[in-house]
C-alpha positions in Angstrom: -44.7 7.1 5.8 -43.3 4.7 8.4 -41.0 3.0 5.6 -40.2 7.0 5.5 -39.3 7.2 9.4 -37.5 3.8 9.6 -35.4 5.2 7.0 -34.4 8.3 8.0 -33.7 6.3 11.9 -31.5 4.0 9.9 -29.5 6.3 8.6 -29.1 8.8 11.4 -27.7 5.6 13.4 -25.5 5.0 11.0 -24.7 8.5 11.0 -24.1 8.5 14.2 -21.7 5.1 13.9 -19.8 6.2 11.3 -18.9 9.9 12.5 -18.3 8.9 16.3 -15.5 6.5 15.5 -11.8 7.4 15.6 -9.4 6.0 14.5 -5.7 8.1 15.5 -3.1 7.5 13.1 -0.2 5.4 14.4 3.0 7.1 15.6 5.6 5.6 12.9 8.6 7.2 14.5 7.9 4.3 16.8 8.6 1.6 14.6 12.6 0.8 13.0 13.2 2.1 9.2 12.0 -0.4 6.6 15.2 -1.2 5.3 14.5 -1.1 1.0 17.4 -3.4 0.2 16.0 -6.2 2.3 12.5 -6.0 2.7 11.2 -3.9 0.1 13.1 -4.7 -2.8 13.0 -8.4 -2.6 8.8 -8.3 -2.0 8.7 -6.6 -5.3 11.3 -8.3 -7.4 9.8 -11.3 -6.4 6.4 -10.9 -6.9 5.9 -8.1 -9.8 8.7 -7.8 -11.6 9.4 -10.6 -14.0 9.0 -10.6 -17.5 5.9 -9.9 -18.9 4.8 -7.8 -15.9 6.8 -5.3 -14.5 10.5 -6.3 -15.1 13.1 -4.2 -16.9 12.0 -5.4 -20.4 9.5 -3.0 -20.2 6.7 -2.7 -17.2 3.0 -2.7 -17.6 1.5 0.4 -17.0 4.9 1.8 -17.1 6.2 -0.1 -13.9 9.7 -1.2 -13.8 9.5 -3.0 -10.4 13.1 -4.3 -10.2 15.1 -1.2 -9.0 14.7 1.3 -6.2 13.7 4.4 -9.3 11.3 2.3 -10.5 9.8 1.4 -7.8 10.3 5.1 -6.1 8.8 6.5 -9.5 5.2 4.4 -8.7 4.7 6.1 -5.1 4.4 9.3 -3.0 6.6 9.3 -0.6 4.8 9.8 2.8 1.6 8.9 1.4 0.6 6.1 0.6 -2.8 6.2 0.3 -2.1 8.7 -3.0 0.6 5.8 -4.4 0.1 4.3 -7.1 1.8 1.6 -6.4 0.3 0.9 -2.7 -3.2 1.7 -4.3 -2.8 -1.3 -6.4 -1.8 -3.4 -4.3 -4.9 -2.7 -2.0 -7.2 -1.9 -4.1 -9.8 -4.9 -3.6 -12.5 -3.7 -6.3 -10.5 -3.8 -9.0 -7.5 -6.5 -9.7 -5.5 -6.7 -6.6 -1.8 -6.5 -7.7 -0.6 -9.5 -8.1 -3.8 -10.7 -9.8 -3.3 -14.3 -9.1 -1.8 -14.4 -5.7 -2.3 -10.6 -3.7 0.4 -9.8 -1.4 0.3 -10.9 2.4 -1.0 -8.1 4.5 2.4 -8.2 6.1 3.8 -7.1 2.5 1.4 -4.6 1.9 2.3 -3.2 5.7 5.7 -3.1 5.2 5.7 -1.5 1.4 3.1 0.9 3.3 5.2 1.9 6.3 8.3 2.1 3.9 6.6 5.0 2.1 5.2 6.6 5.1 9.2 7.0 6.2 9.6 8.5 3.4 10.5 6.2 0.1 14.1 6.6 1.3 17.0 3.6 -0.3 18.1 2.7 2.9 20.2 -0.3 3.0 20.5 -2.1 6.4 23.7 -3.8 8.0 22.9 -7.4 8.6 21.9 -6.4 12.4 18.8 -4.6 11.1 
């Protein structure tokens, strides 16, 4: 019985924790368009799409990671979170794209604010 009552405290608390927090999505039209030609492009082609992975010989998991349709075919645009793409790259319970060395977390922010813009193929003047 009191294993009974601790329990049910426990996980009201955590109830409790877990409901009351908030987290507010961040206003992108804030931040300057990811430019695809120089910051997305390049994190992919160098990172995924050589051969034997996801290069134009053929991708695994039918990825071609070396153009803008074949990288544009792997996401949602405006949602990342139901990508394909971005949810392997995140995805820490199963192998974390790359397998052997995981995008940065500035990578995986910048891939991920890039298709919360919208996927667009913008390509930037060298100002930025």
């Amino acid at each position: 019985m009191k294993n009974r009552t601790l329990l049910l405290i426990a996980s009201l608390g955590l109830g409790l924790i877990v409901f009351s927090c908030k987290h507010d999505k961040a206003d992108i039209s804030t931040f300057k368009d990811v430019c695809f030609e120089t910051e997305v492009l390049p994190i992919f082609q160098n990172n995924c799409a050589m051969s034997g992975c996801h290069g134009s010989g053929g991708g695994e998991a039918g990825f071609v990671l070396d153009n803008y349709q074949g990288i544009k075919d792997g996401v949602s645009a405006g949602d990342p979170l139901n990508s394909k793409l971005y949810k392997a790259i995140t995805n820490e319970w199963i192998n974390m794209m790359p397998p052997d060395n995981p995008l940065s977390k500035e990578q995986r922010t910048t891939i991920r604010l890039w298709i919360e813009q919208g996927a667009l193929e913008i390509t930037c003047t060298t100002g930025k």
